[in-house]
C-alpha positions as CSV (number, residue, x, y, z in Angstrom):
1,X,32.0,34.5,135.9
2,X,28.9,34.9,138.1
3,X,27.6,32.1,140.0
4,X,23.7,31.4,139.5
5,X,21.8,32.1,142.1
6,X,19.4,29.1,143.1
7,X,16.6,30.2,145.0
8,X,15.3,28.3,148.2
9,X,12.2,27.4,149.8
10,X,11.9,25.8,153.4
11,X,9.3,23.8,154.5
12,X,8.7,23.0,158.2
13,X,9.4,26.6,160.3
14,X,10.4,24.8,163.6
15,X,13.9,24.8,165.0
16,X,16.0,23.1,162.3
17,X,14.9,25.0,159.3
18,X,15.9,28.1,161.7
19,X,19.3,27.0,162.3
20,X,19.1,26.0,158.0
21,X,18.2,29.4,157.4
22,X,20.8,30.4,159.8
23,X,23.2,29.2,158.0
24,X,22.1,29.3,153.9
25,X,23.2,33.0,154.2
26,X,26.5,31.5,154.1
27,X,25.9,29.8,151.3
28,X,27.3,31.7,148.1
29,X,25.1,31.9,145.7
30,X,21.6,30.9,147.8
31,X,18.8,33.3,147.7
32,X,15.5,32.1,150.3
33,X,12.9,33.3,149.0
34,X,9.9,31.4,150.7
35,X,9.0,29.4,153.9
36,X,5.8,27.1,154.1
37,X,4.2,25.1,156.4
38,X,0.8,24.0,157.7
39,X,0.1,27.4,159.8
40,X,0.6,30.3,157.7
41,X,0.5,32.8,161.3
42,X,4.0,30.5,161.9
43,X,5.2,30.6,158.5
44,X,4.9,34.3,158.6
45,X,6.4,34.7,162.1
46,X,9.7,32.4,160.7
47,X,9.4,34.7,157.3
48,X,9.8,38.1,159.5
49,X,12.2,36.2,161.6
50,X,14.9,35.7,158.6
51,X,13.7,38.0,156.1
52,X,12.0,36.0,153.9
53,X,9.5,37.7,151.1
54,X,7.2,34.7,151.2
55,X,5.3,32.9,153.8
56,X,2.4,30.1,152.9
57,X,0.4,28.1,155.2
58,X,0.2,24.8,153.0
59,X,2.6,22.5,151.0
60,X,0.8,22.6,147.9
61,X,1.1,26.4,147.7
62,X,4.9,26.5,148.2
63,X,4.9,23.4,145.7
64,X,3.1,26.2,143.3
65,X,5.4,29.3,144.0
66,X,7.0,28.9,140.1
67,X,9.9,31.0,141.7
68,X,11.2,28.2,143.9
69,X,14.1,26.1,142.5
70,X,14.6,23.7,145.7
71,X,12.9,23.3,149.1
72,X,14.5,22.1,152.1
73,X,12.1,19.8,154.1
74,X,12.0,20.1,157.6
75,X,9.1,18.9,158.8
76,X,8.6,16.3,161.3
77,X,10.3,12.1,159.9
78,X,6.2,10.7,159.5
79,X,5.6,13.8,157.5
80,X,9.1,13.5,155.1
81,X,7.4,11.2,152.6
82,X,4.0,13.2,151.6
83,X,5.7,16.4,151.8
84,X,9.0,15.2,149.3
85,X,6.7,13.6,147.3
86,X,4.3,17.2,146.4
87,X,7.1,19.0,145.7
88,X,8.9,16.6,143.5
89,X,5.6,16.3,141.6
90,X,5.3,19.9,141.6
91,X,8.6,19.6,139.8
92,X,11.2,21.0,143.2
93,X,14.5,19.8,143.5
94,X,14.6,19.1,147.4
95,X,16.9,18.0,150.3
96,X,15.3,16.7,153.3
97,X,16.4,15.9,156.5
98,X,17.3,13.4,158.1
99,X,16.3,10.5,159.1
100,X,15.1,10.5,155.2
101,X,11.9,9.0,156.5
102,X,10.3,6.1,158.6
103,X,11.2,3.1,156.2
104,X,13.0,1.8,153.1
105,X,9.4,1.0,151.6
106,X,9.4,4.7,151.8
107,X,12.5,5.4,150.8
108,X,11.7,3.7,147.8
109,X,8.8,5.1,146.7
110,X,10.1,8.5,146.7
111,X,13.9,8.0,145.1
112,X,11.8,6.3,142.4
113,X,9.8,9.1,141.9
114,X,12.9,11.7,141.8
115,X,14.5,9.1,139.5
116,X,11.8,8.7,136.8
117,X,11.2,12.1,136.7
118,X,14.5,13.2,136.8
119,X,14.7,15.6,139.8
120,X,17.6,15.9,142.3
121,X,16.8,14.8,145.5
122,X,19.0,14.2,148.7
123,X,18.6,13.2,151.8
124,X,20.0,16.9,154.4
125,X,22.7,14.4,156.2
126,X,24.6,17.5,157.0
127,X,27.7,16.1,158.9
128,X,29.2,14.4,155.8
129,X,29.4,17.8,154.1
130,X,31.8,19.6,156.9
131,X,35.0,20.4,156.2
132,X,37.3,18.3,158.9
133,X,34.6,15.0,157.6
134,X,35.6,15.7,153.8
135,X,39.4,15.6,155.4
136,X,38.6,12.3,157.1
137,X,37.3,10.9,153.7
138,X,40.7,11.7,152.0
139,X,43.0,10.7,154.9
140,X,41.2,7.5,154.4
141,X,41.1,7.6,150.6
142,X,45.0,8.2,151.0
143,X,46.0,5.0,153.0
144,X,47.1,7.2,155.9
145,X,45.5,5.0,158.7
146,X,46.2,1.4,156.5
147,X,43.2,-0.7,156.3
148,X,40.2,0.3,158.0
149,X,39.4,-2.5,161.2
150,X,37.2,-0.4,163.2
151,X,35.0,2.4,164.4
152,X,34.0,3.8,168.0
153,X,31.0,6.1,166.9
154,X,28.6,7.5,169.7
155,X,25.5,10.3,169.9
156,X,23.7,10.4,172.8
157,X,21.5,13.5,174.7
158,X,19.4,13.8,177.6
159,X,16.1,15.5,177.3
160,X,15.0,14.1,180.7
161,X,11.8,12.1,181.2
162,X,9.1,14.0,178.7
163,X,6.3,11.7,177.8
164,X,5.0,14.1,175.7
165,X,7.8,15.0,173.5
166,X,7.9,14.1,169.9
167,X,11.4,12.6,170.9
168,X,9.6,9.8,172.9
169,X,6.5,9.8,170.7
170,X,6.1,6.7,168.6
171,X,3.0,8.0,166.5
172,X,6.1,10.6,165.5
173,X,8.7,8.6,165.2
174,X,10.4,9.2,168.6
175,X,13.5,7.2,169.8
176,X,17.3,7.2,169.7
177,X,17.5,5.4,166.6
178,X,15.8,7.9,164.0
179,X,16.8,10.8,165.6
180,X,20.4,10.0,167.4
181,X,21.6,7.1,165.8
182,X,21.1,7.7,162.3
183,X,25.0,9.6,162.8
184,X,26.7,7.0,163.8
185,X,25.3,4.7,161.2
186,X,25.3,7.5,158.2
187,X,28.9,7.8,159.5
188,X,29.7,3.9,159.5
189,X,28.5,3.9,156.3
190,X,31.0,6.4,155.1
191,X,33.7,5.2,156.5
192,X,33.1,1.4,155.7
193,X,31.6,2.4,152.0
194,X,28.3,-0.1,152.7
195,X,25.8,-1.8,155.0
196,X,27.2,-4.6,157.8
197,X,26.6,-7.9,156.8
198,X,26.0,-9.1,160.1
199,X,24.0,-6.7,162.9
200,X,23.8,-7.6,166.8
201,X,22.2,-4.9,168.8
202,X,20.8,-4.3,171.9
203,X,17.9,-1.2,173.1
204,X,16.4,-0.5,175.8
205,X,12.5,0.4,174.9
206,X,10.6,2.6,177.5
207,X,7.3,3.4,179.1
208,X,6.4,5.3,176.0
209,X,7.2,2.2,173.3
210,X,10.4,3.6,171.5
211,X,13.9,3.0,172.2
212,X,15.5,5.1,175.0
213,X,18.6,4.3,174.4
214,X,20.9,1.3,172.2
215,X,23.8,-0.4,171.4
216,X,24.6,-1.6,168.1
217,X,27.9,-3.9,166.8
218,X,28.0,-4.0,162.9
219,X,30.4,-6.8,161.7
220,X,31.4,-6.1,157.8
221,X,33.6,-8.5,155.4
222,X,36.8,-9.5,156.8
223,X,35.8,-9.1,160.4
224,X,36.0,-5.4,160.4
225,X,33.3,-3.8,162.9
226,X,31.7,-1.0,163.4
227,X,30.3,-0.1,167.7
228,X,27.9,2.3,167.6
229,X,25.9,3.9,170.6
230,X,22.6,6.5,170.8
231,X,20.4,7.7,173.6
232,X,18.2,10.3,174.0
233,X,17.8,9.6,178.0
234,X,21.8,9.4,178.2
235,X,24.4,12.7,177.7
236,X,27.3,11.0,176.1
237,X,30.5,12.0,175.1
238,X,29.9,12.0,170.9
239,X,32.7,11.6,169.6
240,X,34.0,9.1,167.0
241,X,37.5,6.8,166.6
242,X,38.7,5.0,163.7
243,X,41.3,2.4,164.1
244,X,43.5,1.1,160.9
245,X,46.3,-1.0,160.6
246,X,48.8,1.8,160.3
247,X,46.9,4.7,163.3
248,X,43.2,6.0,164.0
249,X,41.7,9.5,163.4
250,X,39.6,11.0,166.2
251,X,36.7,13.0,165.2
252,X,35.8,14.9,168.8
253,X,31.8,15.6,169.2
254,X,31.6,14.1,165.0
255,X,28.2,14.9,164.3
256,X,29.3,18.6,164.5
257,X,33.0,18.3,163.0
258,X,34.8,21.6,163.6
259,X,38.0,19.0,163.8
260,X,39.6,16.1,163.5
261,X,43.2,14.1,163.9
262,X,45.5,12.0,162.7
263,X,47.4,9.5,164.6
264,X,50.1,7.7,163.1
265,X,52.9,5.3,165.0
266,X,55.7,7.4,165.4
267,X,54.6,10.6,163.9
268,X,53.8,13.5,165.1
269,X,49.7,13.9,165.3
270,X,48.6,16.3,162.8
271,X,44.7,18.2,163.6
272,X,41.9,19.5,161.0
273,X,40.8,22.7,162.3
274,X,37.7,24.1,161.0
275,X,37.0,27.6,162.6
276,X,33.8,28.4,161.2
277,X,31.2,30.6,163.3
278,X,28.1,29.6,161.8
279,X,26.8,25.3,162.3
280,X,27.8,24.1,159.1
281,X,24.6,23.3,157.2
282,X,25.7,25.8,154.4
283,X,27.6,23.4,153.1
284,X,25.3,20.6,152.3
285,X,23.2,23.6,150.7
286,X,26.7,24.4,148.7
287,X,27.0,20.7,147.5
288,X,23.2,20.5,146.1
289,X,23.8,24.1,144.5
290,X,26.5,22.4,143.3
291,X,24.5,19.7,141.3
292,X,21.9,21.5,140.1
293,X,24.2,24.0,138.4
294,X,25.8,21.0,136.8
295,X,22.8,19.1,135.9
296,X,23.0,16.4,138.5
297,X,20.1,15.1,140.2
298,X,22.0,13.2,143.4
299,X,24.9,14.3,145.3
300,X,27.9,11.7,144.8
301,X,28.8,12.3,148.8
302,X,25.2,11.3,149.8
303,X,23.8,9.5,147.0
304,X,20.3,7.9,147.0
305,X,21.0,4.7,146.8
306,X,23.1,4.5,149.9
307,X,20.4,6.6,151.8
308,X,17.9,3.7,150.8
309,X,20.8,1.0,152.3
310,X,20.8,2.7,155.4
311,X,17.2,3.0,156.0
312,X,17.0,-0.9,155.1
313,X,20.0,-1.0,158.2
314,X,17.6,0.9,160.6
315,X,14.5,-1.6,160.0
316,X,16.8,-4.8,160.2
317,X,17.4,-3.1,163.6
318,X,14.0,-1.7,164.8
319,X,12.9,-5.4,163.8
320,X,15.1,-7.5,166.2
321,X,13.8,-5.0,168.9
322,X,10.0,-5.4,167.9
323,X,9.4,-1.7,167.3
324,X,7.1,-0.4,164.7
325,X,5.7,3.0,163.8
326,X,1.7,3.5,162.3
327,X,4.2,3.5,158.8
328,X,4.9,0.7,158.9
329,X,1.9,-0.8,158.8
């Protein structure tokens, strides 16, 4: 049997949607198609770039390309909401990137419209689709660690000190947290299958008003706890640990997952290699494929309602620091 093609749209040409585009030519049975975004001499720069037939200069006219099954979004976090919006009321299915958007007010408004209208929607947390993550989910789902105490999750870069960069730009939602530390707590809330009940953090905020840097301790029912680090002023070493009653699995550098490891008391360790050349981001492409072919508007790996949850988790946080973006207002 032939697999149906889907055909894609991406909107935002900057540097992720080049490394999405990348990698969608891995994706069997994906067919781009067209690129948008608000300068059309860009969009048709990107088009060339990855031989795409259709460049457009404007999110309404990508909305209105009747060809165009599902558009990845990636734009800039203050522009998520307004662009997922327009193309689910054009009638796209999308995945957009993460962090999903600024808020869970946000987050609200557009799973409800995806919802109502039923339209798939997901939000593009790649990382949970790789291969040696899906092998952490069913060394976990198989009792091979015991019962789950803790996780050591940390994602930190340094882009140096650059004032202007959207990074560090709080009118575009610069700081760790959106753009580093939504890993480690995606990934937390994998692993612990919901939000903490209790959150104790700490950030340091710099001259530019967002958070350089943070530390975050997530206590969950049963004492079980979650330490999470970010920075984008700090290179750290990004990997993840998680500690059960019977061994841990280490996940090195986890955001990118090309392994991961078992460790159990007395047993020889046993490693998840994953030798793939290209990133990975074909496979988050594979998994909304996936549900569209089968008539499923949300992804049962990322589903909508935890993406809400773990926006909710980054305001509880970005509220015992004081910081606020122009959204929330």
């Amino acid at each position: 049997m032939t697999m149906q093609t889907i055909r894609w749209g991406i909107l935002g040409p900057g540097g992720i949607s080049s490394t999405f585009a990348k990698d969608l030519a891995y994706a069997e049975g994906a067919e781009l198609i067209a690129v948008g975004g608000r300068n059309l001499e860009k969009a048709e720069r990107f088009a060339k770039e990855y031989n795409i037939p259709r460049a457009y200069g404007s999110v309404a006219e990508l909305a209105g390309d009747g060809d165009v099954e599902i558009v990845y979004v990636g734009t800039l976090h203050p522009a998520h909401k307004e662009n997922v919006l327009d193309l689910l009321r054009a009638g796209k299915a999308v995945i957009c990137e993460k962090p999903f958007c600024m808020n869970a007010a946000e987050a609200e408004e557009m799973i409800a419209l995806a919802k109502g209208n039923r339209l798939f929607l997901m939000e593009a947390m790649w990382t949970r689709f790789l291969p040696p993550i899906r092998q952490v989910r069913e060394w976990l789902a198989d009792g091979k660690i015991g019962e789950v105490r803790m996780l050591k999750a940390d994602f930190g870069f340094n882009i140096g000190w650059a004032p202007n960069s959207r990074l560090l730009d709080p009118a575009l939602g610069g700081g760790a947290l959106l753009d580093a530390g939504i890993y480690p707590i995606s990934f937390a809330s994998m692993i612990f299958g919901g939000q903490p009940a209790k959150i104790m953090s700490s950030a340091r905020i710099g001259e530019t008003g967002v958070d350089e840097q943070f530390s975050l301790l997530f206590e969950y029912e049963g004492g079980r706890t979650a330490a999470l680090n970010g920075a984008v002023q700090l290179g750290m070493v990004s990997d993840a640990y998680i500690y059960g009653t019977k061994g841990h699995i280490h996940v090195p550098n986890f955001l990118f997952g090309k392994s991961a490891s078992l460790h159990i008391a007395n047993e020889e360790p046993v490693t998840f290699v994953d030798d793939r050349q290209p990133k990975g981001y074909a496979f988050e492409a594979e998994e909304a494929m996936a549900c569209l072919r089968e008539g499923r508007t949300e992804s049962a790996i990322m589903p909508l309602d935890e993406t809400l949850d773990i926006m909710a988790t980054l305001d509880a946080i970005r509220k015992q620091w004081g910081l606020r973006y122009p959204a929330d207002q």
